[in-house]
HTML snippet that shows the backbone in 3Dmol.js (N, CA, C, O; Angstrom):
<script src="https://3Dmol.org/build/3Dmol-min.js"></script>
<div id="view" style="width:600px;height:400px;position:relative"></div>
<script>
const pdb = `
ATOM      1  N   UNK A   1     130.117 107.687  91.199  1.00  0.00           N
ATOM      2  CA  UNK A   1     129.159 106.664  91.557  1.00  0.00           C
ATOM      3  C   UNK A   1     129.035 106.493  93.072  1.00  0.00           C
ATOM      4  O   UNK A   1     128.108 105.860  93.577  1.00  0.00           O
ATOM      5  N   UNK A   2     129.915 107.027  93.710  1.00  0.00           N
ATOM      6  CA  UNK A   2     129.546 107.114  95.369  1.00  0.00           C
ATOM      7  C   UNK A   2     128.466 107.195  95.677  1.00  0.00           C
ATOM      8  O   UNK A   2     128.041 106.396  96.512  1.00  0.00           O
ATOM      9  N   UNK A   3     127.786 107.984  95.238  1.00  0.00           N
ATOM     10  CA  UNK A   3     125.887 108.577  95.364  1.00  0.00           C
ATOM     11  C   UNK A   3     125.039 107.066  95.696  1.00  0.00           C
ATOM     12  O   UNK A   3     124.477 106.638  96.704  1.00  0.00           O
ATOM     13  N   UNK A   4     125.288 106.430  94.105  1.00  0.00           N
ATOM     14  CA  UNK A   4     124.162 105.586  94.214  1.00  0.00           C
ATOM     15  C   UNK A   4     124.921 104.109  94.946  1.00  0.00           C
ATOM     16  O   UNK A   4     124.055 103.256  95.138  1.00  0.00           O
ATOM     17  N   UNK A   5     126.090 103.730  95.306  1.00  0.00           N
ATOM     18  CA  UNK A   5     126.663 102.813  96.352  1.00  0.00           C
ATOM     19  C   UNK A   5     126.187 103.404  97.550  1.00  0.00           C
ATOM     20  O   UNK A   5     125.697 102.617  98.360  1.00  0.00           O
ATOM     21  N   UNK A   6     126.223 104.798  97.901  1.00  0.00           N
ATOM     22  CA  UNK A   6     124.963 105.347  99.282  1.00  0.00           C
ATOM     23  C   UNK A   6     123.646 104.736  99.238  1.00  0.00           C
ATOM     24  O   UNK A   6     123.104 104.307 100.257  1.00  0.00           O
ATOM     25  N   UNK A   7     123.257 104.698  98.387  1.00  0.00           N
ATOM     26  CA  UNK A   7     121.696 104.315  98.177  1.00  0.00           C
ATOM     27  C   UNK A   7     121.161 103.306  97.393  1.00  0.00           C
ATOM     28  O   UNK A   7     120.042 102.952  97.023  1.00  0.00           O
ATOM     29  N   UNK A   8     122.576 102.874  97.225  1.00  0.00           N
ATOM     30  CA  UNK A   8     122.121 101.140  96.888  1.00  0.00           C
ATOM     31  C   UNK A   8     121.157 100.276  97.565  1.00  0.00           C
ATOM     32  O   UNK A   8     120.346  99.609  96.923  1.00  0.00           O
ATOM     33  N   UNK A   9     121.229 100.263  99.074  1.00  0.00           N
ATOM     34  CA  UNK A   9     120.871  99.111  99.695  1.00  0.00           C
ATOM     35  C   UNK A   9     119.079 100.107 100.310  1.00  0.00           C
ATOM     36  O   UNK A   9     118.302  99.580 101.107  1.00  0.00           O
ATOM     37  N   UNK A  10     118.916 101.068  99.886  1.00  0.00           N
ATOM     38  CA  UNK A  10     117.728 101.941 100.284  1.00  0.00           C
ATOM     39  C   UNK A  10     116.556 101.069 100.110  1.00  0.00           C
ATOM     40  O   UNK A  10     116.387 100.597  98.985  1.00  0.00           O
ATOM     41  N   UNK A  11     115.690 100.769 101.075  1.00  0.00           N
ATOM     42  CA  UNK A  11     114.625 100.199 100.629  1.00  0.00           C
ATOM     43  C   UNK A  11     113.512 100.601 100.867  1.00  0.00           C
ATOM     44  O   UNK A  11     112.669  99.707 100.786  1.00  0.00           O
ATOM     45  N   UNK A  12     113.123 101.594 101.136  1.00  0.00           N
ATOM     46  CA  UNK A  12     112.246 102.559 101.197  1.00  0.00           C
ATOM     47  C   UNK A  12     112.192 103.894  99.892  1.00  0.00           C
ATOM     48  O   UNK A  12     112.785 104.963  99.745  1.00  0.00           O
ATOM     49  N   UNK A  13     111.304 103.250  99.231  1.00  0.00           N
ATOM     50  CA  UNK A  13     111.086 104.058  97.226  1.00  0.00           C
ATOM     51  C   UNK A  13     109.846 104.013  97.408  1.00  0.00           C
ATOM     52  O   UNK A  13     109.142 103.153  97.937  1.00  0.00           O
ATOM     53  N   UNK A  14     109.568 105.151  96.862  1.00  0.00           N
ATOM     54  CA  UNK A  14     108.142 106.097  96.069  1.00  0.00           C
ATOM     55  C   UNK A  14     108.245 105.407  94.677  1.00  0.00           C
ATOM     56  O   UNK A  14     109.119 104.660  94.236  1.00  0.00           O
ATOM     57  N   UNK A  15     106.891 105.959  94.015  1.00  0.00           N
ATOM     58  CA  UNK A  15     106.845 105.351  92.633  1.00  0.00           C
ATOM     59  C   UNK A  15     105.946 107.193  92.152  1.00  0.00           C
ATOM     60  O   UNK A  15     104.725 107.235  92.303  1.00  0.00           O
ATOM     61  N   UNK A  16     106.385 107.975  91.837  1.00  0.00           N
ATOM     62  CA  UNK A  16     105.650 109.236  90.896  1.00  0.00           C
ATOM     63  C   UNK A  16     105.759 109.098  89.830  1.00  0.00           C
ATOM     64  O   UNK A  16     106.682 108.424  89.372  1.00  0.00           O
ATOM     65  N   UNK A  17     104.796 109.727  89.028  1.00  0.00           N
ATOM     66  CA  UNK A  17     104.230 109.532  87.908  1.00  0.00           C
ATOM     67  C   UNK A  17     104.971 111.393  87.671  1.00  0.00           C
ATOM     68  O   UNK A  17     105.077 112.332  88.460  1.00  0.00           O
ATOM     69  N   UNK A  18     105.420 111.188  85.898  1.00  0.00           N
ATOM     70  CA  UNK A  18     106.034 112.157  85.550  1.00  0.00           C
ATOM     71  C   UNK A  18     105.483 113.692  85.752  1.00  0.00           C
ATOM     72  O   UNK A  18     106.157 114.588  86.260  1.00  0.00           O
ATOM     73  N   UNK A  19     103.739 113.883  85.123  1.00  0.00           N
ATOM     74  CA  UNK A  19     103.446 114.778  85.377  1.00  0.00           C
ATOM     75  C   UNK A  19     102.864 115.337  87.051  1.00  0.00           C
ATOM     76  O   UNK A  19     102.648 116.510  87.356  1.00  0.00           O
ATOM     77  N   UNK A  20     102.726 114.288  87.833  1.00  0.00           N
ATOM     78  CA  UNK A  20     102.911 114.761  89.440  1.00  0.00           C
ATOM     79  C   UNK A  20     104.254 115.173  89.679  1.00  0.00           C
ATOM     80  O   UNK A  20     104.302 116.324  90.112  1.00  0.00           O
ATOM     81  N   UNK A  21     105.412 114.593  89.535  1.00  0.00           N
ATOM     82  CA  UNK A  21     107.125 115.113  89.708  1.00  0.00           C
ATOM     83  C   UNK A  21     107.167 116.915  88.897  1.00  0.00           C
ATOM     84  O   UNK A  21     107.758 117.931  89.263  1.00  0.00           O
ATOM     85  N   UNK A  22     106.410 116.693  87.905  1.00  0.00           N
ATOM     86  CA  UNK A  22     106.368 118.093  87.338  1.00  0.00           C
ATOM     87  C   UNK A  22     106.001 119.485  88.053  1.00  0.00           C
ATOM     88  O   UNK A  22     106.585 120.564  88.147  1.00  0.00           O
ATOM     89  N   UNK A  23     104.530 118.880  88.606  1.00  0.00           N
ATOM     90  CA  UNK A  23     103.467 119.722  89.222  1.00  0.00           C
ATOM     91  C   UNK A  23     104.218 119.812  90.312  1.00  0.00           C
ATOM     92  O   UNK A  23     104.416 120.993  90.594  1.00  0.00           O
ATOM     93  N   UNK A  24     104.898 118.805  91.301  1.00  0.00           N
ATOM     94  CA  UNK A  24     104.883 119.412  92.279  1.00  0.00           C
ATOM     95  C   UNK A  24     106.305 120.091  92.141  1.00  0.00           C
ATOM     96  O   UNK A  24     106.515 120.897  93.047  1.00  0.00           O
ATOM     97  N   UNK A  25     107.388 119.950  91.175  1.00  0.00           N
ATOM     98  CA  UNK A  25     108.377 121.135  91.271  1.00  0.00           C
ATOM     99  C   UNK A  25     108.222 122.286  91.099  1.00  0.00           C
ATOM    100  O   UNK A  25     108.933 123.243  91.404  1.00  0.00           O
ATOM    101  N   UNK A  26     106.595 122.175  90.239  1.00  0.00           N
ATOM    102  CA  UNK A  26     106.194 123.946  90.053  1.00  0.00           C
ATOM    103  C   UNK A  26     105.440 124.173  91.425  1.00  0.00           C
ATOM    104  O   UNK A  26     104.806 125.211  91.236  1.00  0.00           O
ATOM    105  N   UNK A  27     105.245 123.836  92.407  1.00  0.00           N
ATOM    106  CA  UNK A  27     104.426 124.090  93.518  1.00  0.00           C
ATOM    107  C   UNK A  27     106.137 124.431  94.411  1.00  0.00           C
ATOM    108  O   UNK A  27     106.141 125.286  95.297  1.00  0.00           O
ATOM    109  N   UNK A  28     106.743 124.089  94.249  1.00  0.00           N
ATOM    110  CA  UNK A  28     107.625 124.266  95.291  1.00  0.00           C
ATOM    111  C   UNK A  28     108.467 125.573  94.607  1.00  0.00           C
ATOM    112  O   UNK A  28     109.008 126.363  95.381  1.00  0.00           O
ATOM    113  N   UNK A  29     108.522 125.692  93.787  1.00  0.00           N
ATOM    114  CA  UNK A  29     109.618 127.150  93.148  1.00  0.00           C
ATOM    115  C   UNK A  29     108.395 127.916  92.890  1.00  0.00           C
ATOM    116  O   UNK A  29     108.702 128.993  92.378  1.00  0.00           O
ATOM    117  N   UNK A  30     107.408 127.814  93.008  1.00  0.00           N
ATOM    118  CA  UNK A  30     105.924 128.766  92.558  1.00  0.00           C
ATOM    119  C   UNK A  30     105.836 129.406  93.909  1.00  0.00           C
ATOM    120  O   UNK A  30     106.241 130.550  94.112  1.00  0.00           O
ATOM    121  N   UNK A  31     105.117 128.389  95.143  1.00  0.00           N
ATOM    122  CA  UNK A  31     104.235 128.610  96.086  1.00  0.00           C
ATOM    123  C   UNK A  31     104.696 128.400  97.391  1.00  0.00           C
ATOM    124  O   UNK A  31     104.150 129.055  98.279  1.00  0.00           O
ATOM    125  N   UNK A  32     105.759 127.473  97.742  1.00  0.00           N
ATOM    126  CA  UNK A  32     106.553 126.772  98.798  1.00  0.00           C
ATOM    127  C   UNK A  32     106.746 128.053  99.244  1.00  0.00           C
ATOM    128  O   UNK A  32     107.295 128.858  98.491  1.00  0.00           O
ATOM    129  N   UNK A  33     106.167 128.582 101.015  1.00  0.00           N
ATOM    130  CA  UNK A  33     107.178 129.509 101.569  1.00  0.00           C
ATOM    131  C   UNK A  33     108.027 129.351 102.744  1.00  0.00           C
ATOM    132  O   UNK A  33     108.612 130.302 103.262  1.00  0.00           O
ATOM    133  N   UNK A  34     108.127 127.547 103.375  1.00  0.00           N
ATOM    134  CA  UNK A  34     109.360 127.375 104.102  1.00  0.00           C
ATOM    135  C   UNK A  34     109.443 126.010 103.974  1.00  0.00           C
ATOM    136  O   UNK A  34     108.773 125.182 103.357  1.00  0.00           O
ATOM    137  N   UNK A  35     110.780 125.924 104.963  1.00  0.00           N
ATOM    138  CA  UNK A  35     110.950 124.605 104.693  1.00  0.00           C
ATOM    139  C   UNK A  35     109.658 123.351 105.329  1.00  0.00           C
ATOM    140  O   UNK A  35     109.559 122.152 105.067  1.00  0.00           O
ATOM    141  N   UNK A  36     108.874 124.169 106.162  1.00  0.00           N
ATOM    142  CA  UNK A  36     107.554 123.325 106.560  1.00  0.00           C
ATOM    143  C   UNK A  36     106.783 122.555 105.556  1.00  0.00           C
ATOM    144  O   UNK A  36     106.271 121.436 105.595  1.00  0.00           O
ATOM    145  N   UNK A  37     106.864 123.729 104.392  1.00  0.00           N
ATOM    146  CA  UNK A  37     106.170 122.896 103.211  1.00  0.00           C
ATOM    147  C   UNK A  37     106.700 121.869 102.527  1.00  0.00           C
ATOM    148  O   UNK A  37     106.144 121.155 101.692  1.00  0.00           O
ATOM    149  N   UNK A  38     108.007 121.822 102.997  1.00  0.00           N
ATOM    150  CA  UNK A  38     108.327 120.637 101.897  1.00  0.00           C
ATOM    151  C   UNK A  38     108.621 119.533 102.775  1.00  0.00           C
ATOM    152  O   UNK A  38     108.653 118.407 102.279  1.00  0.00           O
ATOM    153  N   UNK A  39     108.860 119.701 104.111  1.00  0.00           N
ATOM    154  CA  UNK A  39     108.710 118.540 105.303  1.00  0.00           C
ATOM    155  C   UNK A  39     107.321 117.846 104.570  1.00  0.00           C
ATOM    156  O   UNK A  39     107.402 116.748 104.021  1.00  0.00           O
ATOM    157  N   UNK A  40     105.967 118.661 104.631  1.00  0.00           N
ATOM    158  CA  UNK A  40     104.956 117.986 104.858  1.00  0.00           C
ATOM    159  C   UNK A  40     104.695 117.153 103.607  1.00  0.00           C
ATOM    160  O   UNK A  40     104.051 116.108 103.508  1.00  0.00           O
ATOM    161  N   UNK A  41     105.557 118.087 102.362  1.00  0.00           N
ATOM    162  CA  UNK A  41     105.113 117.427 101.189  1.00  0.00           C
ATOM    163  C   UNK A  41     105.685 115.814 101.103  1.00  0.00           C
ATOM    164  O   UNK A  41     105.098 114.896 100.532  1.00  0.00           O
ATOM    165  N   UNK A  42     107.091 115.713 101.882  1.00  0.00           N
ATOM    166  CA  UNK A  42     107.888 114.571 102.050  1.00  0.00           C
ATOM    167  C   UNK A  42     107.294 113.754 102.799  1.00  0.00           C
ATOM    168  O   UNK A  42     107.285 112.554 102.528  1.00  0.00           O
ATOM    169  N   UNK A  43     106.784 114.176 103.710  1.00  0.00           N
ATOM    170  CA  UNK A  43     106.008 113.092 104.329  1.00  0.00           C
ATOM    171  C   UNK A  43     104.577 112.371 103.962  1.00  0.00           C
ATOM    172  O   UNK A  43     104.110 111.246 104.138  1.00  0.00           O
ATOM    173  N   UNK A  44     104.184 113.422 103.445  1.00  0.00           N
ATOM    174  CA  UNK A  44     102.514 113.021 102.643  1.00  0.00           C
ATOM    175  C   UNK A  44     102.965 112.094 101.448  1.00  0.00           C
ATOM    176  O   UNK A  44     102.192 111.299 100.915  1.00  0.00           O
ATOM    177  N   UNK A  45     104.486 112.287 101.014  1.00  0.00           N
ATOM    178  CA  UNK A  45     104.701 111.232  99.403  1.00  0.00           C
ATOM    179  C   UNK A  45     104.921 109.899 100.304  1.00  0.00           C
ATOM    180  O   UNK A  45     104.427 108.825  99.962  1.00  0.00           O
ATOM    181  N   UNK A  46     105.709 110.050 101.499  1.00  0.00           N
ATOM    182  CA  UNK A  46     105.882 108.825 102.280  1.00  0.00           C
ATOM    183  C   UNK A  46     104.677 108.634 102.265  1.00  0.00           C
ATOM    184  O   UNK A  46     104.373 108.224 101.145  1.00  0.00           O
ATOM    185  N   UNK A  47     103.593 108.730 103.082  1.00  0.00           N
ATOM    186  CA  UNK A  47     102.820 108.015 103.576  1.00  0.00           C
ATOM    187  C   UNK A  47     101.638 107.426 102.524  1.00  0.00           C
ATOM    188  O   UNK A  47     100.940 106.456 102.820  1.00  0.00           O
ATOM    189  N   UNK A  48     101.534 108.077 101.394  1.00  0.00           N
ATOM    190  CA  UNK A  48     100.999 107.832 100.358  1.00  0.00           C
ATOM    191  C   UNK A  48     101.155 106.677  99.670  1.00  0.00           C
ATOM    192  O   UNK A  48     100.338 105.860  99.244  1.00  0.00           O
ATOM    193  N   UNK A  49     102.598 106.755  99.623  1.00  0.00           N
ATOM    194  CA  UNK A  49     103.401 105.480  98.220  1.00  0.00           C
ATOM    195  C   UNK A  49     103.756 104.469  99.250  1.00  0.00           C
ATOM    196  O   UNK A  49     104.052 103.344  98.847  1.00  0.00           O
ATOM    197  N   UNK A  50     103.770 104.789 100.889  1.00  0.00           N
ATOM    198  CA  UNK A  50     104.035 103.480 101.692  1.00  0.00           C
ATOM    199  C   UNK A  50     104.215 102.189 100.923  1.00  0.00           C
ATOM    200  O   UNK A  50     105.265 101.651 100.573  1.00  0.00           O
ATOM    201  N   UNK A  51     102.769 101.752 100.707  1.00  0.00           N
ATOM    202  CA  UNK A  51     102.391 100.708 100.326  1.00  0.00           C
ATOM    203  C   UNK A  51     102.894 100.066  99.136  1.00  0.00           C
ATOM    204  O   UNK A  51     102.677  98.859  99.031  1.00  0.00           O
ATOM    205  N   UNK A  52     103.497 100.630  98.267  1.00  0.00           N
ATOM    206  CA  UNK A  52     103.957 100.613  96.665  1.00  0.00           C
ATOM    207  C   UNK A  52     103.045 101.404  95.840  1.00  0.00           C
ATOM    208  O   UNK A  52     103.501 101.264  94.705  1.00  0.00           O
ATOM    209  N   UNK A  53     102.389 101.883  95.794  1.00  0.00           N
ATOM    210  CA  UNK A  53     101.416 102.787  94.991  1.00  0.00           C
ATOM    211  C   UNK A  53     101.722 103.565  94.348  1.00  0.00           C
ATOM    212  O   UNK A  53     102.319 104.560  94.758  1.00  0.00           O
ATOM    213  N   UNK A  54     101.411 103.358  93.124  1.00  0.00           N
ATOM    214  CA  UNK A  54     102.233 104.273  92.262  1.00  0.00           C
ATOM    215  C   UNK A  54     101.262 106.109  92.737  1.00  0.00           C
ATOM    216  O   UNK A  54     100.054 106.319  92.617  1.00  0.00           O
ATOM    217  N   UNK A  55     101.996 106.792  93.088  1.00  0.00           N
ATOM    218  CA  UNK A  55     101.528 108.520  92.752  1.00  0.00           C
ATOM    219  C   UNK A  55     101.589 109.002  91.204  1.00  0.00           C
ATOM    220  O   UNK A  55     102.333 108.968  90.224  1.00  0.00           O
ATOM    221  N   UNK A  56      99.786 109.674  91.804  1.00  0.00           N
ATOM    222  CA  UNK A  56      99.714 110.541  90.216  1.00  0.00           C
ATOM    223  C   UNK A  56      98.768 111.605  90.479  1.00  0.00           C
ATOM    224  O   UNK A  56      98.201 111.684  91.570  1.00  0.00           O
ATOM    225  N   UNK A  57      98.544 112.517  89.438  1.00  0.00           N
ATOM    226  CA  UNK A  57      97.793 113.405  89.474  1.00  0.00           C
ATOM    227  C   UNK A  57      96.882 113.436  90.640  1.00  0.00           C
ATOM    228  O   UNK A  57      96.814 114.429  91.364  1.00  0.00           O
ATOM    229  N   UNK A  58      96.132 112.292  90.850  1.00  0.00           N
ATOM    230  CA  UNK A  58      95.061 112.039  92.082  1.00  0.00           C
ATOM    231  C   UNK A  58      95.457 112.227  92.871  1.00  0.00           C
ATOM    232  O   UNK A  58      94.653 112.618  93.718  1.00  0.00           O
ATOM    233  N   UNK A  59      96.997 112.143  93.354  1.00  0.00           N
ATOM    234  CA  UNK A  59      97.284 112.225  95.135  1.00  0.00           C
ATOM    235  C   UNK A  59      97.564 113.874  94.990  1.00  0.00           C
ATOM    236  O   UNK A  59      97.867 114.474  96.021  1.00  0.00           O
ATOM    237  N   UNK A  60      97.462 114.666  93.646  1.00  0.00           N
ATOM    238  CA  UNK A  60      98.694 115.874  94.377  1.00  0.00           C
ATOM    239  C   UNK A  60      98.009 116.491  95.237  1.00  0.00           C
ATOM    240  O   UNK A  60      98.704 116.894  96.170  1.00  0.00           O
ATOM    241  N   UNK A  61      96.499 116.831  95.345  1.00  0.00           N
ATOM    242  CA  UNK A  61      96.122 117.509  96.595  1.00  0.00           C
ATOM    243  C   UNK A  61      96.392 116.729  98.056  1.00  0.00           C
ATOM    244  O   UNK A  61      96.038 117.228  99.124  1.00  0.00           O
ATOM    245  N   UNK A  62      96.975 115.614  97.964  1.00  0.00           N
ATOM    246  CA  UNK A  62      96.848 115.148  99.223  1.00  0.00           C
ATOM    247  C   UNK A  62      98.274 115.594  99.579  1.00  0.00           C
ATOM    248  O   UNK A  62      98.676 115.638 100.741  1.00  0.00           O
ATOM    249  N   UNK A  63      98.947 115.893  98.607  1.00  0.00           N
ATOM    250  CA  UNK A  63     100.623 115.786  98.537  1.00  0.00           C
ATOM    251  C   UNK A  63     100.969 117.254  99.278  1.00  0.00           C
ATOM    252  O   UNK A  63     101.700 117.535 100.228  1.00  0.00           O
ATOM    253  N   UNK A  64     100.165 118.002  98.464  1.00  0.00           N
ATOM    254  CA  UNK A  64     100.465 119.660  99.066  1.00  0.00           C
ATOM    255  C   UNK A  64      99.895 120.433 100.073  1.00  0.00           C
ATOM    256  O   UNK A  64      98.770 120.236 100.532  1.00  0.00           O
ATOM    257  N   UNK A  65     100.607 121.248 100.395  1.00  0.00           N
ATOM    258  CA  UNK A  65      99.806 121.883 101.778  1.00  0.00           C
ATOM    259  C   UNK A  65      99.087 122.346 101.299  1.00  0.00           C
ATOM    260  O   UNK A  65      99.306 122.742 100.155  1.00  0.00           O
ATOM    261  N   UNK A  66      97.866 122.546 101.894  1.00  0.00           N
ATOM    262  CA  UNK A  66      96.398 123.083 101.772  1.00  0.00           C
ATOM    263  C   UNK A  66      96.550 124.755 102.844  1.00  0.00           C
ATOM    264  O   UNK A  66      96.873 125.037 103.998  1.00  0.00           O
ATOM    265  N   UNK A  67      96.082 125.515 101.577  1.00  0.00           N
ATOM    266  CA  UNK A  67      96.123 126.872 102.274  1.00  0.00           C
ATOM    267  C   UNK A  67      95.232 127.029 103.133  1.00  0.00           C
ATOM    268  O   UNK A  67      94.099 126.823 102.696  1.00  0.00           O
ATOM    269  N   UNK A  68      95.337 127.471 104.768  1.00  0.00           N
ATOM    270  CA  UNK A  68      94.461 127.865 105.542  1.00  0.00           C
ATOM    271  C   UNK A  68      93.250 128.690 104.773  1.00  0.00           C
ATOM    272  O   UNK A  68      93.585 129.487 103.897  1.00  0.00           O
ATOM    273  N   UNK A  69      91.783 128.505 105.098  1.00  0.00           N
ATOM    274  CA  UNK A  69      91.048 129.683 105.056  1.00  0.00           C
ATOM    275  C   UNK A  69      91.451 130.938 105.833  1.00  0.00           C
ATOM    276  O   UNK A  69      91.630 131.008 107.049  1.00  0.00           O
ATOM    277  N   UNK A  70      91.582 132.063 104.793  1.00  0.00           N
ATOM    278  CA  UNK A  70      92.099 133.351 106.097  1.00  0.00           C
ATOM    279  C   UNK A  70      90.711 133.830 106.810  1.00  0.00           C
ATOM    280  O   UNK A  70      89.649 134.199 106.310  1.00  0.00           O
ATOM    281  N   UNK A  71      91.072 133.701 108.000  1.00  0.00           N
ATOM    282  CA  UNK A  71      89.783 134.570 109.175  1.00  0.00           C
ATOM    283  C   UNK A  71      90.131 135.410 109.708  1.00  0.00           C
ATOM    284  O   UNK A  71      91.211 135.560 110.281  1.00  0.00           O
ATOM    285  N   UNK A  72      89.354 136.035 109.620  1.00  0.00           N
ATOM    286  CA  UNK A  72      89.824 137.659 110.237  1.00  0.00           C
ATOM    287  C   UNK A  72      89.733 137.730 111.583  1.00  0.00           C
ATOM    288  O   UNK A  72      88.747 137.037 111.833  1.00  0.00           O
ATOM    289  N   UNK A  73      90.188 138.173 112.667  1.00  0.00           N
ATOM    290  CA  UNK A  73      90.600 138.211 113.936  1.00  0.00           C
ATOM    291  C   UNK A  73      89.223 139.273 114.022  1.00  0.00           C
ATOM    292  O   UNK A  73      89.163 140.258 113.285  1.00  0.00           O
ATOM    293  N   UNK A  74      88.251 138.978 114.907  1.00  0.00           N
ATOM    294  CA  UNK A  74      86.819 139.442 116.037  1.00  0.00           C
ATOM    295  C   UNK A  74      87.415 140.848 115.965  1.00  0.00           C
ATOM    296  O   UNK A  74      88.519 140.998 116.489  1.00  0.00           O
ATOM    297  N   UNK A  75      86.789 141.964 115.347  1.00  0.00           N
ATOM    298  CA  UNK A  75      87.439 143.700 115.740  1.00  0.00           C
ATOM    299  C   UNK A  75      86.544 143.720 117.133  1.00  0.00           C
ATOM    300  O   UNK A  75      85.367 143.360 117.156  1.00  0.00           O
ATOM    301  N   UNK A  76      87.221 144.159 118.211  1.00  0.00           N
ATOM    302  CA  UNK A  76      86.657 144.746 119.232  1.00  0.00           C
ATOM    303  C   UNK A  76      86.581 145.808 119.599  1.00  0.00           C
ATOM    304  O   UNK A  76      87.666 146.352 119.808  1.00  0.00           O
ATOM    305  N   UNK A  77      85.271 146.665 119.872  1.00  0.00           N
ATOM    306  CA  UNK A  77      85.264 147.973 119.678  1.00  0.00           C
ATOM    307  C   UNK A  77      85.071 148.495 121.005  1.00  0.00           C
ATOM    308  O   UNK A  77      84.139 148.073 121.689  1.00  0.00           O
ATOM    309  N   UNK A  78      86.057 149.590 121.541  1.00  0.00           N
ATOM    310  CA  UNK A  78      86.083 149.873 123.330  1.00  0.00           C
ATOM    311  C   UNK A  78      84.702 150.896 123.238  1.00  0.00           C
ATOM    312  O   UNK A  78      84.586 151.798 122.408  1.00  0.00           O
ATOM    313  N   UNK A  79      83.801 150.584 124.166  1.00  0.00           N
ATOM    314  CA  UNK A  79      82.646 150.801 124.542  1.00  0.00           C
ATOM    315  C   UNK A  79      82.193 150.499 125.603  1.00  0.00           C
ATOM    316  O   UNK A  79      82.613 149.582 126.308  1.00  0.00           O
ATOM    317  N   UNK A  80      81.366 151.160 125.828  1.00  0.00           N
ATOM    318  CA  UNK A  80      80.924 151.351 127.013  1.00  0.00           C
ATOM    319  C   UNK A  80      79.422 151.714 127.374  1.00  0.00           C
ATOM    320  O   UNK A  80      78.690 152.633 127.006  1.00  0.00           O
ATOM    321  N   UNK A  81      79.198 150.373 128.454  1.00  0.00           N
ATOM    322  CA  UNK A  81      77.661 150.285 128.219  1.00  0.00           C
ATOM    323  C   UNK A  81      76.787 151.601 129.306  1.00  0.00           C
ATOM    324  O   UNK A  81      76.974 152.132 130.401  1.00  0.00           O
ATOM    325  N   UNK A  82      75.907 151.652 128.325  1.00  0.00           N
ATOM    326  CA  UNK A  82      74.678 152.795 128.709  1.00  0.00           C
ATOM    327  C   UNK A  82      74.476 152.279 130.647  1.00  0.00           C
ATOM    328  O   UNK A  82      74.360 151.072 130.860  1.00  0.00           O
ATOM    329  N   UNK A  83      74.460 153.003 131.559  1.00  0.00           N
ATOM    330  CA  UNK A  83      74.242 153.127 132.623  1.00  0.00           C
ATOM    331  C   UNK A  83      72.661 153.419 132.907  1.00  0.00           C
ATOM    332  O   UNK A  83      72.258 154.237 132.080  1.00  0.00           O
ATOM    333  N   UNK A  84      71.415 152.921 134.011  1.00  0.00           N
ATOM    334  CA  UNK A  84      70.510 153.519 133.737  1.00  0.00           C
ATOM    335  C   UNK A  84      70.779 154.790 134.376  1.00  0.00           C
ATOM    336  O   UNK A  84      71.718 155.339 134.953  1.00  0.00           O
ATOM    337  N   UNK A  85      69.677 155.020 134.070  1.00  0.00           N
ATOM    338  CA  UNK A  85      69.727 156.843 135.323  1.00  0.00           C
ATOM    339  C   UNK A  85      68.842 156.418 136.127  1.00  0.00           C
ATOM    340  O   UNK A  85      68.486 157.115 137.077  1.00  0.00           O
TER     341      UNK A  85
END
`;
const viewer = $3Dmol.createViewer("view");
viewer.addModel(pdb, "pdb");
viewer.setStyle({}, {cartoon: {color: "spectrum"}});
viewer.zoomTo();
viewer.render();
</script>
């Protein structure tokens, strides 16, 4: 019982809803590829449930990192412009 005498006096609690706790353990053993992602996910549940709000399905896109669009880097092609005569 040491654990929860640590975290007895904690007053800072989330409220998740079972199938968000679900989803996002499959996002993190699925898709998670550092520990960045799960900083942000910790902080997005903070800032979310701040208030007391319960989390659910509705927040998980706010919850997870959002994959960059990939853009392809400008190909530059060495050339060389026509000179007149």
């Amino acid at each position: 019982m040491e654990m929860h005498n640590t975290y007895k006096n904690e007053t800072r609690c989330v409220l998740l809803s079972i199938p968000l706790i679900i989803r996002l353990f499959e996002y993190i053993r699925e898709k998670a590829t550092s520990d960045e992602d799960l900083h942000f996910m910790a902080e997005r549940i903070q800032e979310l449930g701040w208030d007391g709000l319960r989390l659910t399905m509705n927040q998980y896109s706010s919850i997870i990192p959002q994959e960059m669009p990939r853009t392809h880097s400008p190909t530059y092609t060495n050339y060389t412009e026509a000179t007149p005569e």
